[in-house]
C-alpha positions in Angstrom: 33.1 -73.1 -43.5 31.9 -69.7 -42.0 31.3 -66.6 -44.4 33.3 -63.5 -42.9 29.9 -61.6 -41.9 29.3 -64.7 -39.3 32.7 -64.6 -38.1 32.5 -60.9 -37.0 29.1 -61.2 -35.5 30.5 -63.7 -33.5 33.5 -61.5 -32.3 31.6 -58.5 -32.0 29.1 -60.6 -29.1 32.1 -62.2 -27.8 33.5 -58.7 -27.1 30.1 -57.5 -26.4 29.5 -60.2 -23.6 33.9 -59.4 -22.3 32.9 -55.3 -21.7 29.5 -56.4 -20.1 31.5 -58.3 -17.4 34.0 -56.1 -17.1 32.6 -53.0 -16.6 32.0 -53.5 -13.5 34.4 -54.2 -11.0 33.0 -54.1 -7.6 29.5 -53.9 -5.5 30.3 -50.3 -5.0 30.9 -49.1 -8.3 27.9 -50.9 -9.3 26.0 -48.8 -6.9 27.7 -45.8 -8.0 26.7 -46.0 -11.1 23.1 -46.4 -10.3 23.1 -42.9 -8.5 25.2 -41.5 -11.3 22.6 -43.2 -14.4 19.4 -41.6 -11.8 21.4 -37.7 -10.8 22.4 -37.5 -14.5 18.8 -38.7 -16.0 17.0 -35.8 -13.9 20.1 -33.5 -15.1 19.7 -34.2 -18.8 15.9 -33.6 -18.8 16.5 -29.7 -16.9 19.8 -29.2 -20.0 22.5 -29.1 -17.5 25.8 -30.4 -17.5 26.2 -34.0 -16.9 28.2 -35.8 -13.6 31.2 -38.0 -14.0 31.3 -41.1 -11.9 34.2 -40.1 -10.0 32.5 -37.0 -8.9 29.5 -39.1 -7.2 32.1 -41.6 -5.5 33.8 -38.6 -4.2 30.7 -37.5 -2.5 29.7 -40.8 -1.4 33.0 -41.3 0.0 32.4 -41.1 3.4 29.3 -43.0 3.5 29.9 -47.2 4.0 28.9 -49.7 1.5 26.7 -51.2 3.5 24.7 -48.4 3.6 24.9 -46.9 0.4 21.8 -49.4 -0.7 19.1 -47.7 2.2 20.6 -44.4 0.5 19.6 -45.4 -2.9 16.1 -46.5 -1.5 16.0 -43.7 0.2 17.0 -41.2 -2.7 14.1 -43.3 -4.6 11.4 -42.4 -2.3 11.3 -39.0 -3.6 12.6 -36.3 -6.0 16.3 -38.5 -5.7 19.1 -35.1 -7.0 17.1 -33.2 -4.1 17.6 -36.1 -1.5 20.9 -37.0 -2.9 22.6 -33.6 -2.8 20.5 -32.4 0.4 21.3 -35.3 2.4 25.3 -35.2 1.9 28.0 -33.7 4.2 29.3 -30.6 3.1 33.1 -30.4 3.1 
């Protein structure tokens, strides 16, 4: 028989390992979130506001999946919020 402490550890990796896969839903959201994790990284360290998700796939919108990952590398080559927001179309 299991004490209660071992019981909630378990539950709380079971849960732990359930949010990890389902955070994630797609290739592109996974993308997203690696330019919104890098723009709000560099935005954090100059005290400005963070960016939600949403707002980045909204700007990203018209740009195909496909290509979103030579974007990212791209992005990486250099100061990536200059790149980023310099290289998008303006609506």
């Amino acid at each position: 028989m299991q004490n209660i402490f071992e019981v909630i550890q378990e539950r709380q990796e079971k849960a732990e390992i359930i949010l990890a896969k389902s955070r994630v839903l797609s290739e592109r959201a996974e993308l997203i979130g690696q330019f919104t994790d890098r723009i709000n990284e560099q935005r954090g360290l100059e005290g400005r506001k963070e960016f939600r998700p949403s707002y980045i796939a909204m700007r990203l919108a018209h740009i195909p999946t496909e290509d979103l990952y030579f974007f990212l590398k791209k992005c990486q080559s250099g100061h990536f919020n200059k790149i980023f927001f310099g290289s998008l179309r303006v609506k």
